[in-house]
Structures are given as C-alpha cells and as structure tokens.
C-alpha positions, 0 to 999 in steps of 0.5 A: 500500500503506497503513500507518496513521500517525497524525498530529495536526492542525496548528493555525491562529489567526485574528484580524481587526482593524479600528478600533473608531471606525468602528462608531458612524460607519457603521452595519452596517460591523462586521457586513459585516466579520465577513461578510468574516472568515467567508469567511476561516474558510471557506477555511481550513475544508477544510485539515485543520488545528485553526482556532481564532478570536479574532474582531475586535480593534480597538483596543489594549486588545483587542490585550492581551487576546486576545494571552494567548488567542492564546499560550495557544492553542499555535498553529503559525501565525496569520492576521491578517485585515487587515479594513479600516484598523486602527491597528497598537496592535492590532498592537503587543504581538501582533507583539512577543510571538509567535514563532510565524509571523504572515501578514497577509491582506488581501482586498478583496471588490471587484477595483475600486471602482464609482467612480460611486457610491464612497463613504467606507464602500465604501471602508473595506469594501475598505481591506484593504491600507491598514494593511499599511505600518504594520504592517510599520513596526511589527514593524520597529520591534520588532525582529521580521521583517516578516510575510508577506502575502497581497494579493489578494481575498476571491472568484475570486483563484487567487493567494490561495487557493494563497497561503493553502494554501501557509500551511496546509502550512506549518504542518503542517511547523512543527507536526510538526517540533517534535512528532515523535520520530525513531528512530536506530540505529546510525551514519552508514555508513563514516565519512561525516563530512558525515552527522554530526548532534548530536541535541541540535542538532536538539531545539534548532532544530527541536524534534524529539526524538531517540529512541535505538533499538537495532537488536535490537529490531527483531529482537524484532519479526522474530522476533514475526512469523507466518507468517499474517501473511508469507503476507499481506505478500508478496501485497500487495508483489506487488500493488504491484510489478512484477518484471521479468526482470533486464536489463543489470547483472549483480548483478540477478535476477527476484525471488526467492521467498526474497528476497520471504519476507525483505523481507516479513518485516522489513516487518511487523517494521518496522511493529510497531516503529514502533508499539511505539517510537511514533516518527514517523521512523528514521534508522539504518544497522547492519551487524551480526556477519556472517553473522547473522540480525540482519545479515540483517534489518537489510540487508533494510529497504528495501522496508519502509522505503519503503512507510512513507516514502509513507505519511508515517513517512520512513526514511533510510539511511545513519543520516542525521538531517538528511536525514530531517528533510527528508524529513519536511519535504516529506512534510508539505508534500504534496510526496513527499521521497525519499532521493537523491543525485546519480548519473552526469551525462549530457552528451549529453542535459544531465541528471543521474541523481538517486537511491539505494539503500535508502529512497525514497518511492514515492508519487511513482512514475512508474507502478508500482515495480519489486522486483529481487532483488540478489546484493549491496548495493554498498557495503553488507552484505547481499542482497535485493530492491531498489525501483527506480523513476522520479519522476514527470515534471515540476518537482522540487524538492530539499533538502539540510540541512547543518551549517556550521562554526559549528554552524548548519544550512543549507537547501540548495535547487533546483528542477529537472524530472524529464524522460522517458527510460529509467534504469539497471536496477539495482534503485536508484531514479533519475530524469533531473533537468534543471536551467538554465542547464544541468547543469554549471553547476548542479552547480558552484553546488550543490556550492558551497553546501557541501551534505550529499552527500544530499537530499530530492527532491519533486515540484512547485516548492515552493522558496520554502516551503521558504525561508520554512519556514528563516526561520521556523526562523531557518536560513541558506537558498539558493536555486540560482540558474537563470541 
C-alpha cells in the first residue's frame, strides 16, 4: 500500500587526482585516466543520488581551487578517485577543510600486471593504491580521521561495487538526517525516563529539526475526512491484510467492521497531516480526556502509522525521538527499521521474541500482515485493530540510540537472524531473533551497553554502516560482540 513521500536526492562529489608531471612524460596517460574516472561516474550513475564532478586535480594549486567548488557544492559525501600516484598537496587543504565524509577509491583496471611486457606507464595506469599511505599520513597529520577506502578494481570486483553502494546509502542517511523535520506530540508514555530526548540535542548532532505538533490537529484532519474517501481506505487495508479468526489470547477478535471504519479513518487523517505539517517523521504518544473522540483517534494510529513507516515517513510510539531517528536511519539505508523491543526469551529453542505494539514497518513482512481487532491496548488507552506480523527470515540487524550521562548519544548495535517458527497471536508484531554465542549471553552484553529499552530492527547485516554512519556523526558506537 503506497503513500507518496517525497524525498530529495542525496548528493555525491567526485574528484580524481593524479600528478600533473606525468602528462608531458607519457603521452595519452591523462586521457586513459579520465577513461578510468568515467567508469567511476558510471557506477555511481544508477544510485539515485545528485553526482556532481570536479574532474582531475593534480597538483596543489588545483587542490585550492576546486576545494571552494567542492564546499560550495553542499555535498553529503565525496569520492576521491585515487587515479594513479598523486602527491597528497592535492590532498592537503581538501582533507583539512571538509567535514563532510571523504572515501578514497582506488581501482586498478588490471587484477595483475602482464609482467612480460610491464612497463613504467602500465604501471602508473594501475598505481591506484600507491598514494593511499600518504594520504592517510596526511589527514593524520591534520588532525582529521583517516578516510575510508575502497581497494579493489575498476571491472568484475563484487567487493567494490557493494563497497561503493554501501557509500551511496550512506549518504542518503547523512543527507536526510540533517534535512528532515520530525513531528512530536505529546510525551514519552508513563514516565519512561530512558525515552527522554532534548530536541535541541538532536538539531545539534544530527541536524534534524524538531517540529512541535499538537495532537488536535490531527483531529482537524479526522474530522476533514469523507466518507468517499473511508469507503476507499478500508478496501485497500483489506487488500493488504489478512484477518484471521482470533486464536489463543483472549483480548483478540476477527476484525471488526467498526474497528476497520476507525483505523481507516485516522489513516487518511494521518496522511493529510503529514502533508499539511510537511514533516518527514512523528514521534508522539497522547492519551487524551477519556472517553473522547480525540482519545479515540489518537489510540487508533497504528495501522496508519505503519503503512507510512514502509513507505519511508517512520512513526514511533511511545513519543520516542531517538528511536525514530533510527528508524529513519535504516529506512534510508534500504534496510526496513521497525519499532521493537525485546519480548519473552525462549530457552528451549535459544531465541528471543523481538517486537511491539503500535508502529512497525511492514515492508519487511514475512508474507502478508495480519489486522486483529483488540478489546484493549495493554498498557495503553484505547481499542482497535492491531498489525501483527513476522520479519522476514534471515540476518537482522538492530539499533538502539541512547543518551549517556554526559549528554552524548550512543549507537547501540547487533546483528542477529530472524529464524522460522510460529509467534504469539496477539495482534503485536514479533519475530524469533537468534543471536551467538547464544541468547543469554547476548542479552547480558546488550543490556550492558546501557541501551534505550527500544530499537530499530532491519533486515540484512548492515552493522558496520551503521558504525561508520556514528563516526561520521562523531557518536560513541558498539558493536555486540558474537563470541
């Protein structure tokens, strides 16, 4: 089920660099070099990001120059095309002046020299990785953190072409997270004291602006909605869900049409605030006067919200900030990222039940979500349907941002494997999460990072994107351990 969400590019500067003695030495060497940068172009072409090319710089007074085309260029990160042996004054002033991420790339167009006919300029068309040691001697030198690099080459090298779409995503992160405005209403739910987040705090780190909303005006929308447009709401839910007989828990039932009018509803309520606010996420937890019809539609978020965090606008319950900021983390990395938390261990089989109410993203489904009818939130005001669904098999990935007690964030990191197997019927999503050396010995090394109680879960092992995406941030970061 779609919703549009509009998403701005991220965007990407290339720069090769070579040195400019060369050319009058070797004839042709510089034009089959820029053959190599063009190949480079190529592979970024398909990415979905703005590229924008600042061509050879191959000697330090070019470096100068085009250094103020490169800051000008408000970039979310940059390739340094490592070409052939370039003196790091083509380096020097770039390095120190950037803070945007700078990746290092060095291709060689052969896997190996023919050594029965080497010579000085088949060398130096494949010296890609020769200056790599000086430029990262330099940026050390500066005071900035060596840049990242990719080593591999120019054709048929799998490593590198996910090196340099893992780079790709990144930068989408980086780009959205200091663009978004993210929504907030009302308060963390009963006190939750680890939920707690300065929106300055955020706008600080990680760019991202706070947008205070108020839940009323979600309640302008609802009462906007037509009856035209609810008749067109439930059909596409029924479409995209299954709504099975109840089965064990006894606060469940086979959907309702009241509770189907209802979530339908708030949900076109939902996507009309969203446009109206022009906000690029939402936080919120509200319980509202009892017996209100605004306790009402703001208890009964949950399927609109989670068919807008699969269409990349993540929701978070509980008004929790920070985990919103994950989600939209992993959104952006084409990962999923679904509210979760952890649920009862099973010590029979060594897995963890991982999961929620409330919001989940169900672009990661293991096949076609279910909407339950509750006859009460637990925990929680209200009544109404409720999304329930397994993710998908296979490796999984979480993130847990918390704040530390010196006012500074932290990543949180696992990777795990959603195994198959059945889950509680209860209207809440929940997977069966794996984790080595086995489930006990990861909950106590998770737990004594000192994470937020929430997290964001995706599919794949993207763990050290995610640790380059903290350092980028200059955020403290871990990475649980499997042994």
């Amino acid at each position: 089920m779609e919703f549009n969400i509009k998403k701005e590019p991220q965007r990407i500067g290339v720069f090769g660099v070579g040195y400019d003695v060369y050319w009058g030495q070797f004839d042709g060497l510089l034009d089959e070099l820029m053959g190599k940068h063009s190949v480079l172009l190529e592979k970024l072409s398909d990415k979905g990001a703005e590229i924008v090319d600042f061509g050879m710089i191959d000697n330090p007074k070019k470096a100068y120059v085009k250094l103020k085309d490169i800051q000008s260029a408000n970039l979310d990160l940059v390739f340094c095309n490592m070409l052939t042996y370039a003196t790091s004054g083509t380096f020097g002033i770039i390095v120190k002046s950037l803070s945007i991420p700078i990746v290092m790339v060095a291709m060689q167009p052969r896997k190996a020299l023919d050594y029965s006919k080497a010579s000085t300029y088949m060398q130096l068309v494949n010296d890609d990785i020769c200056a790599l040691p000086e430029f990262a001697g330099v940026a050390a030198r500066m005071g900035k953190k060596v840049p990242d690099m990719i080593i591999g080459t120019l054709y048929d090298d799998d490593h590198v072409d996910k090196r340099i779409d893992e780079y790709c995503r990144i930068a989408k992160v980086l780009h959205d997270l200091k663009n978004v405005h993210l929504g907030h209403i009302g308060h963390p739910l009963n006190a939750m004291l680890d939920m707690h987040t300065d929106a300055t705090m955020l706008t600080s780190i990680f760019g991202s602006h706070v947008v205070q909303c108020e839940a009323n005006e979600i309640m302008s929308c609802y009462d906007r909605v037509t009856e035209e447009e609810i008749k067109m709401k439930e059909q596409q839910i029924l479409d995209f869900f299954d709504t099975p007989d109840p089965v064990s828990d006894p606060i469940s039932l086979k959907l309702i049409d009241e509770d189907l009018r209802i979530a339908a509803k708030v949900s076109i309520a939902l996507e009309k605030f969203v446009v109206e606010r022009n906000i690029d996420g939402l936080a919120y937890y509200y319980d509202g006067p009892p017996n209100s019809e605004l306790r009402r539609v703001m208890s009964n978020l949950i399927v609109g919200n989670s068919i807008l965090t699969s269409n990349g606008f993540p929701m978070c319950g509980e008004s929790d900030l920070k985990t919103l900021i994950a989600m939209l983390i992993m959104d952006r990395l084409g990962i999923g990222g679904s509210f979760a938390e952890f649920h009862p261990v099973d010590f029979n089989d060594d897995f963890v039940l991982v999961g929620h109410d409330g919001p989940h993203n169900i672009s990661i489904a293991d096949g076609k979500p279910i909407l339950r009818s509750l006859k009460k939130y637990h925990g929680k005001p209200g009544n109404g349907a409720g999304v329930e669904f397994k993710i998908k098999e296979g490796p999984i990935t979480m993130l847990s941002i918390n704040s530390t007690y010196d006012g500074k964030f932290k990543f949180v990191i696992a990777e795990g494997q959603s195994i198959k197997g059945a889950i509680p019927p209860t209207g809440n999503t929940n997977t069966r999460g794996h984790f080595k050396p086995d489930v006990r010995s990861f909950l106590y090394k998770w737990m004594a990072e000192g994470p937020t109680h929430h997290f964001a879960l995706g599919i794949g092992h993207h763990a050290k994107s995610i640790a380059k995406i903290a350092n980028y941030l200059n955020i403290e970061s871990v990475i649980i351990s499997e042994n």
